[in-house]
Backbone as a printed PyTorch tensor [residue, N CA C, xyz], in Angstrom:
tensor([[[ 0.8260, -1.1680,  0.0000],
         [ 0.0000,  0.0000,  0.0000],
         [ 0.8810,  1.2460,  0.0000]],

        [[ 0.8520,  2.3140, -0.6950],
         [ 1.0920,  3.1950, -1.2050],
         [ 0.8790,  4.2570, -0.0950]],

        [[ 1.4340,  5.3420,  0.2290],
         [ 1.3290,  6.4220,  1.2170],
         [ 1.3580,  7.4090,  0.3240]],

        [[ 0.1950,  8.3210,  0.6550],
         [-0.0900,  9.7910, -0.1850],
         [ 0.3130, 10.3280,  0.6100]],

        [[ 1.6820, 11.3280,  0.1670],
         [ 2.2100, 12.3440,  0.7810],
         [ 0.8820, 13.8070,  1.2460]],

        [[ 1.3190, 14.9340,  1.9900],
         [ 0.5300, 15.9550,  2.1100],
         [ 1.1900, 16.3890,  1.9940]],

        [[ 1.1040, 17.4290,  1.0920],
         [ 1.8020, 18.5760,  0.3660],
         [ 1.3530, 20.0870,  0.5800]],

        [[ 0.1440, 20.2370,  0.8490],
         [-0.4790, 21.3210,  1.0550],
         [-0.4100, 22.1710,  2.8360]],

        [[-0.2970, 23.5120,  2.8250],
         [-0.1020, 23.5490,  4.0340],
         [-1.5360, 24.7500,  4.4800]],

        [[-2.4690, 24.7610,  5.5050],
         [-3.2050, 25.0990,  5.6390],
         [-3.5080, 26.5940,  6.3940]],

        [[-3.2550, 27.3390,  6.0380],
         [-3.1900, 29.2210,  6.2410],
         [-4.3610, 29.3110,  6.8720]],

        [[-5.3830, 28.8550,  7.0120],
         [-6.6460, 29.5800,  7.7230],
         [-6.3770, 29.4590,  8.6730]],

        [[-5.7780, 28.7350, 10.1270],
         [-5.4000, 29.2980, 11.2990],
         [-4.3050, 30.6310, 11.6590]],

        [[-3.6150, 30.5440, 10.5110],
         [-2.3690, 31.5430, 10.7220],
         [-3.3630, 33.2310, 10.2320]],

        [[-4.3610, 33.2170,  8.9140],
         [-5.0290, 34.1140,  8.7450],
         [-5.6000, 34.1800,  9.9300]],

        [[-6.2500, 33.5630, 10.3750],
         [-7.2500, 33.9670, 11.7770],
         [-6.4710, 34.8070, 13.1780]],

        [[-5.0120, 34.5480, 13.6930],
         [-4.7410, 34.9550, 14.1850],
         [-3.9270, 36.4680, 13.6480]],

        [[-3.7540, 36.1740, 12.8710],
         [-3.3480, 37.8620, 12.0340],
         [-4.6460, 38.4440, 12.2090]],

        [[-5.1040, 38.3940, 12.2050],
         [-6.3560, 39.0840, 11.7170],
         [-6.6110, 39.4800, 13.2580]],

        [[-6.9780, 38.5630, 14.2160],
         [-6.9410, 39.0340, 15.8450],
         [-6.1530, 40.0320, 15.9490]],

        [[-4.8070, 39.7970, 15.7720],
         [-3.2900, 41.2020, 15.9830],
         [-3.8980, 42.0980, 15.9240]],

        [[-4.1270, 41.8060, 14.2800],
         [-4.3080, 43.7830, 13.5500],
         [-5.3810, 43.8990, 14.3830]],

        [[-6.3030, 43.5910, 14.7070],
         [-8.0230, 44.0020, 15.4820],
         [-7.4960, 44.7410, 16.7510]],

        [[-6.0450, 43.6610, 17.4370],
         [-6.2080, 44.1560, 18.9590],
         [-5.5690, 45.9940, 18.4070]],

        [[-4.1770, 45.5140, 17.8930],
         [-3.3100, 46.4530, 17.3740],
         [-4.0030, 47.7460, 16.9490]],

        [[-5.5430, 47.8810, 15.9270],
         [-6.1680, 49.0820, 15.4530],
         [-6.9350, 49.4470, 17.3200]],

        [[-6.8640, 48.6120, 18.0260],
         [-7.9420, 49.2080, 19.1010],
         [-6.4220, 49.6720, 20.0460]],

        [[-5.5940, 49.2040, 20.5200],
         [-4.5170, 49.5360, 21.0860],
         [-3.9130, 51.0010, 20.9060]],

        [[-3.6100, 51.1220, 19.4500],
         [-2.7960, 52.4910, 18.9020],
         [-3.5510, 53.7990, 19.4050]],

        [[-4.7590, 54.0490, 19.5120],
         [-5.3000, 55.0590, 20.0150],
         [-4.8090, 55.6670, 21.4670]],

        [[-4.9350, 54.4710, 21.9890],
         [-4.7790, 54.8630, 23.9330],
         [-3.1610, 55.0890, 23.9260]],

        [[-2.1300, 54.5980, 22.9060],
         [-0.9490, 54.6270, 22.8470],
         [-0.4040, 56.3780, 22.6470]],

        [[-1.3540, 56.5940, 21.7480],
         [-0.9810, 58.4560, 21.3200],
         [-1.5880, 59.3480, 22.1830]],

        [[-2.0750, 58.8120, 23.0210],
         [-2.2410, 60.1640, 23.8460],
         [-1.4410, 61.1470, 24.9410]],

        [[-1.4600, 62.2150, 25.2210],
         [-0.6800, 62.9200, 25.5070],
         [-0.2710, 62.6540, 26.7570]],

        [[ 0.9120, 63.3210, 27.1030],
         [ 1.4220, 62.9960, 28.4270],
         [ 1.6330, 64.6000, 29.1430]],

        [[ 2.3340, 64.2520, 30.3250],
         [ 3.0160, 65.7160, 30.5020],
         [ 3.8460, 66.4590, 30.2490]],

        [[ 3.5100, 67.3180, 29.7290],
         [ 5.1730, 68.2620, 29.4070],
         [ 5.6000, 69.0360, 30.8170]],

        [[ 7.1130, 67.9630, 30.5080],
         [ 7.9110, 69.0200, 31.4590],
         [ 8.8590, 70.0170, 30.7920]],

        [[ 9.5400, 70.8940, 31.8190],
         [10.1570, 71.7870, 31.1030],
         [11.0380, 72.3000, 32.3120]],

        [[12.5160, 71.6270, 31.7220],
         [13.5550, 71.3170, 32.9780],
         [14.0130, 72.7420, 33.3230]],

        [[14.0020, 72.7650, 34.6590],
         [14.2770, 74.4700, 35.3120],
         [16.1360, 74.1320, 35.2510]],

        [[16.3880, 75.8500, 35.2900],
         [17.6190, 76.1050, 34.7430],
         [18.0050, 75.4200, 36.7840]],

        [[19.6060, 76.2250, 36.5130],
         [20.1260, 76.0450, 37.9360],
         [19.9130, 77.0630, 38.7160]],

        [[19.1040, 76.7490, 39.8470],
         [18.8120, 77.9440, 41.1570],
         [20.0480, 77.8830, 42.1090]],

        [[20.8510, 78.9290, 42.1630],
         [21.7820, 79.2160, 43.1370],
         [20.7350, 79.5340, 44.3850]],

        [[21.1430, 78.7940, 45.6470],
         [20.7150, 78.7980, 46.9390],
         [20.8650, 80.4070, 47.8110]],

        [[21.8560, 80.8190, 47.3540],
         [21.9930, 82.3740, 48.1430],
         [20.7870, 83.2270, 47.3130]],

        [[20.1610, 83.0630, 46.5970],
         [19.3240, 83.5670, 45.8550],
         [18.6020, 84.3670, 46.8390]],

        [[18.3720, 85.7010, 46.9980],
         [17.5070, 86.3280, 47.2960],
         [15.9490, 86.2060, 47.2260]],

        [[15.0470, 85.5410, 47.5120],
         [13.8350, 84.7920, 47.2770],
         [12.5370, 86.2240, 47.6360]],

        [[13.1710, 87.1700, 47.9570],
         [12.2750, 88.4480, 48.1670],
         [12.2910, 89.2080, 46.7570]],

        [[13.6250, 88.8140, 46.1040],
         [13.3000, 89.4810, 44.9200],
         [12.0040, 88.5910, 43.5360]],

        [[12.0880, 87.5820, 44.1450],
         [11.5310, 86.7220, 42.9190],
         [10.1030, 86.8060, 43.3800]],

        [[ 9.5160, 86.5500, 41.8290],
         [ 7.9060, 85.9280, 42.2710],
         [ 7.5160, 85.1000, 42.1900]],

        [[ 8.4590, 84.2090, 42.4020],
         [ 8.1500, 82.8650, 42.4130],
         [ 7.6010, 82.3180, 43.6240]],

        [[ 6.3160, 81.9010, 43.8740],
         [ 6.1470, 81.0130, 45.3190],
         [ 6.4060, 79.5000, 45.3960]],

        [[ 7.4260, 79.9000, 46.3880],
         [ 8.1280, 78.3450, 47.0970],
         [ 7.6160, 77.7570, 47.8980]],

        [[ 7.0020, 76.4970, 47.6840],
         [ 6.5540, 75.4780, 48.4570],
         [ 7.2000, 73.9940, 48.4730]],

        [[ 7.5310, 74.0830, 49.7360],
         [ 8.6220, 72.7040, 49.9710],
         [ 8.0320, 71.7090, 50.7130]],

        [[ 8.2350, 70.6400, 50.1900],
         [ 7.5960, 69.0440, 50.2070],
         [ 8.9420, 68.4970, 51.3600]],

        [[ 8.2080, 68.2920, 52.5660],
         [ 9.5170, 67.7030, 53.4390],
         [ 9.8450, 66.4390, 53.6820]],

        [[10.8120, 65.9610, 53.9290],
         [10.8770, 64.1650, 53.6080],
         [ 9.4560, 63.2320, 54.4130]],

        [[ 9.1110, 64.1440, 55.4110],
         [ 7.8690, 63.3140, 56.3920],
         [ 6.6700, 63.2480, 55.5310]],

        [[ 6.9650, 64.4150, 54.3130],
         [ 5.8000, 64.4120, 53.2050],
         [ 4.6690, 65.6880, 53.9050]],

        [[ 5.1060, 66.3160, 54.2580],
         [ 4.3790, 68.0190, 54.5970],
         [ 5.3530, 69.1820, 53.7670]],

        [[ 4.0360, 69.7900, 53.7020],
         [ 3.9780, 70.8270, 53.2380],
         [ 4.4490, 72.3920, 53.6050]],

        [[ 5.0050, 73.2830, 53.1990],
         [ 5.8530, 74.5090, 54.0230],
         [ 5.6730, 75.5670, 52.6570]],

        [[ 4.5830, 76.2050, 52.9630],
         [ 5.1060, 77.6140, 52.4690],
         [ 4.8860, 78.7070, 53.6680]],

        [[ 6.4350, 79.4050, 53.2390],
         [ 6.8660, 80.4050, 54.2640],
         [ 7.3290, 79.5910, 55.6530]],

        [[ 7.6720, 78.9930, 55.5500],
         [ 7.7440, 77.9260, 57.0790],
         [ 6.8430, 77.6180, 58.1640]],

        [[ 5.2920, 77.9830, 57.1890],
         [ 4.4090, 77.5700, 58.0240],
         [ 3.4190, 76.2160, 57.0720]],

        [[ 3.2370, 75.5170, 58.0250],
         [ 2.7400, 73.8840, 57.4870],
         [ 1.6420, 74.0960, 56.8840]],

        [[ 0.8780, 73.6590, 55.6440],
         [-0.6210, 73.8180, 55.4180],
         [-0.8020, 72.5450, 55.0050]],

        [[-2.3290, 72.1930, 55.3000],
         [-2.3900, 70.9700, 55.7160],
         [-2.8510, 70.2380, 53.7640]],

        [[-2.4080, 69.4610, 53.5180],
         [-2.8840, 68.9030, 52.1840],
         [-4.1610, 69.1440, 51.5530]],

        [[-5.2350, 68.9320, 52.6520],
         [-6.8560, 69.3630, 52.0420],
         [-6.9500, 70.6520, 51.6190]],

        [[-6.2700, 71.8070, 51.9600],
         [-6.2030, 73.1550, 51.9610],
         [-5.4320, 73.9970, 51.2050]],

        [[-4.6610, 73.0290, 50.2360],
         [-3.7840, 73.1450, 49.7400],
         [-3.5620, 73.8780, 48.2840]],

        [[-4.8870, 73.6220, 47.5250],
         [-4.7000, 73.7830, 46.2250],
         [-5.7780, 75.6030, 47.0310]],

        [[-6.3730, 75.7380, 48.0590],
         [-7.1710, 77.4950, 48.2210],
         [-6.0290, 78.0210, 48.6150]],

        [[-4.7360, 77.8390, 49.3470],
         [-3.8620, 78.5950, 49.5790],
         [-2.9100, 78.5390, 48.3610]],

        [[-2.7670, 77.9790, 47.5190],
         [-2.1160, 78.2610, 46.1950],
         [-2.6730, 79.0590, 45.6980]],

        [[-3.9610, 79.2420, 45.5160],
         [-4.8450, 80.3460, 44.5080],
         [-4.6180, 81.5520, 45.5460]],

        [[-4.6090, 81.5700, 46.6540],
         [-4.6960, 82.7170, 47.2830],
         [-3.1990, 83.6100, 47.2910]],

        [[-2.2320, 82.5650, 47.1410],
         [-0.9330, 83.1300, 47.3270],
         [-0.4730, 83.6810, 45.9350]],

        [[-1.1550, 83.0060, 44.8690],
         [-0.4780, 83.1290, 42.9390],
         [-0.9040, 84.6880, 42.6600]],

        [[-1.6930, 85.5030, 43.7140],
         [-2.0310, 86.4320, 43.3390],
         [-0.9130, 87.5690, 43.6140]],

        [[-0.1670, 87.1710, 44.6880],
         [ 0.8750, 88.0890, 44.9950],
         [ 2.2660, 87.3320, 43.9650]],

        [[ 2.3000, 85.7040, 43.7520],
         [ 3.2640, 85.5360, 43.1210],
         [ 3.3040, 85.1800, 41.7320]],

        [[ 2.8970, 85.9240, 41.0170],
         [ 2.1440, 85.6970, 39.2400],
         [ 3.1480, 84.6220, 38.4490]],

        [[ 4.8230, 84.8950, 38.8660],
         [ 5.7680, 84.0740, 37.8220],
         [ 5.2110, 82.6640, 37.8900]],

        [[ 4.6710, 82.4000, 38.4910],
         [ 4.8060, 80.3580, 39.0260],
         [ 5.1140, 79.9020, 40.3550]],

        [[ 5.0050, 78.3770, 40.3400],
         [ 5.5910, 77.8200, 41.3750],
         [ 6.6170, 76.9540, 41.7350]],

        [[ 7.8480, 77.0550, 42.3980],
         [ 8.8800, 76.7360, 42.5100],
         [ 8.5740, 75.5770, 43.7320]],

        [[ 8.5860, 74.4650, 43.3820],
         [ 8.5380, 73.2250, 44.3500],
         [10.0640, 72.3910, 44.7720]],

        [[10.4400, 72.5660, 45.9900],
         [11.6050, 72.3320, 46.6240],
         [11.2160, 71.0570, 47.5550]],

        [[11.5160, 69.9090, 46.7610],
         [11.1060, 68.4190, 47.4580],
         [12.1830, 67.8660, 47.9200]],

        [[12.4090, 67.1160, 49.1890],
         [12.8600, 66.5870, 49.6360],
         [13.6340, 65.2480, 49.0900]],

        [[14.6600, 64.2910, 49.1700],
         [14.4920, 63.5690, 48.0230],
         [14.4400, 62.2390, 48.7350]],

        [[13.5740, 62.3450, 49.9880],
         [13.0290, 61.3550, 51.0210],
         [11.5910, 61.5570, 50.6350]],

        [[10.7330, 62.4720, 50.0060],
         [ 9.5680, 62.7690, 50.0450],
         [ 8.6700, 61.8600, 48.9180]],

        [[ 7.9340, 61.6040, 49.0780],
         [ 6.8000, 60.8190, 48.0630],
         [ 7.0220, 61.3410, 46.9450]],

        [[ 6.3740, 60.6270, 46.1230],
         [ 6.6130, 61.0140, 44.5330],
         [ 5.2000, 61.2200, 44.2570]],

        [[ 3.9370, 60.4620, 44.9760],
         [ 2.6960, 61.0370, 45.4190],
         [ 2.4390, 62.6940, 45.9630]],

        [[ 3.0500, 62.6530, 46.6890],
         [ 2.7800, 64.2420, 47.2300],
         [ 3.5860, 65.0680, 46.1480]],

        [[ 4.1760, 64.9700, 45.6830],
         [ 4.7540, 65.9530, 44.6890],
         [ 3.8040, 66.2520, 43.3350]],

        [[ 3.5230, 64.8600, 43.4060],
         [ 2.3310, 64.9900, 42.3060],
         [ 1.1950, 65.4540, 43.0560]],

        [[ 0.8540, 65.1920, 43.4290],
         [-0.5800, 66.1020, 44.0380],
         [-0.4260, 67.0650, 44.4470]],

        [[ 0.4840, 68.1430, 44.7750],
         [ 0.9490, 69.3560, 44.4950],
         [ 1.2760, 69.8170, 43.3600]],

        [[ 1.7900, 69.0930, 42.3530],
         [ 1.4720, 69.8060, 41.0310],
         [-0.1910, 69.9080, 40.4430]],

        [[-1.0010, 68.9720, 40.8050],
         [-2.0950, 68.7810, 40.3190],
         [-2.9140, 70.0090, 40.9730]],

        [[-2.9710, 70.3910, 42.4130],
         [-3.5120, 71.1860, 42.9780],
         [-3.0730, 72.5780, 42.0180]],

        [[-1.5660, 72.6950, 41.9080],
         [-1.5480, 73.8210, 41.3710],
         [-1.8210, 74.0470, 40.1530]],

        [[-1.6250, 73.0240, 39.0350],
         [-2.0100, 73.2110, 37.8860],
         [-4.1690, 73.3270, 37.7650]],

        [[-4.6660, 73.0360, 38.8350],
         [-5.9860, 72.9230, 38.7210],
         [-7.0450, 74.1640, 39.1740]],

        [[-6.0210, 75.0790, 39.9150],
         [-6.1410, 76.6270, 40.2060],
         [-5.5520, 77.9570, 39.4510]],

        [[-4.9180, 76.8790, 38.1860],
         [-4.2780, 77.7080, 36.7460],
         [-2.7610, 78.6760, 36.9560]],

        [[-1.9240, 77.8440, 37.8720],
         [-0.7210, 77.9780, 37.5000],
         [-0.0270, 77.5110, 36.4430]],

        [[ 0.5890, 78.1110, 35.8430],
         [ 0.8600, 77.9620, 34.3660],
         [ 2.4860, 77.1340, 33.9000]],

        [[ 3.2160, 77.7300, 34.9520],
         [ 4.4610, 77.5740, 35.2530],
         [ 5.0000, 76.9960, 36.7810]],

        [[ 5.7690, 75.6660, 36.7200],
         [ 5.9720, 74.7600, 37.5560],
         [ 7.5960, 74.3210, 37.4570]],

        [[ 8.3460, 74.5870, 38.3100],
         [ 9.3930, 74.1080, 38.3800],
         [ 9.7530, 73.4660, 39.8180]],

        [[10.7790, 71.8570, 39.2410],
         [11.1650, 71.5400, 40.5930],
         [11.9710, 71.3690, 40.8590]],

        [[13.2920, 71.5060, 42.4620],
         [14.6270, 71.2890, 42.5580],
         [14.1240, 70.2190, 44.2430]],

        [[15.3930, 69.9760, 43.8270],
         [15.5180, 68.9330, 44.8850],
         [16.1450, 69.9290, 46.3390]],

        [[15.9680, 69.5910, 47.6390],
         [16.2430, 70.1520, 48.6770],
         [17.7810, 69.4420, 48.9530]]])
């Protein structure tokens, strides 16, 4: 008895999973392009800096993860009405001086507070 070779090789499973790819791939690429944050790296702040001349308001993130503008504590919930209240005397932006023990949470939620009371300009140095 004679053995019939198979010669033919059968593509409809290999089409079927191409075809899944491209499906996931066209639904994927969307959520892929969307925007992120722009940062925009601050030059170098010399420390003897006179901070009465600038209008920049400084708020420093301390390694325990509190908050200090002017060296008085404000408490996180309160945080983004005393930014709006203070941007009025300091129009340039806000200069955030984080600890480099401090959350990477609280830094972000201090940018968010301030960007959400329409500070425009955000820079950060390390303490």
């Amino acid at each position: 008895m004679k053995r019939q070779t198979f010669n033919d090789i059968n593509i409809t499973p290999l089409t079927d999973i191409f075809l899944v790819l491209l499906i996931l791939m066209m639904v994927i690429a969307p959520i892929l392009d969307q925007q992120g944050l722009s940062l925009a790296v601050p030059e170098f702040v010399e420390q003897n800096q006179d901070n009465k001349d600038s209008k920049l308001l400084t708020v420093q993130v301390t390694s325990d993860n509190k908050y200090l503008i002017n060296n008085e504590q404000i408490d996180e919930y309160s945080l983004s009405e005393v930014i709006k209240e203070k941007m009025e005397t300091y129009p340039d932006g806000l200069l955030i001086q984080a600890s480099g023990e401090s959350s990477h949470q609280n830094v972000v939620k201090l940018m968010d507070d301030a960007r959400n009371v329409g500070v425009k300009s955000i820079s950060i140095v390390e303490m």
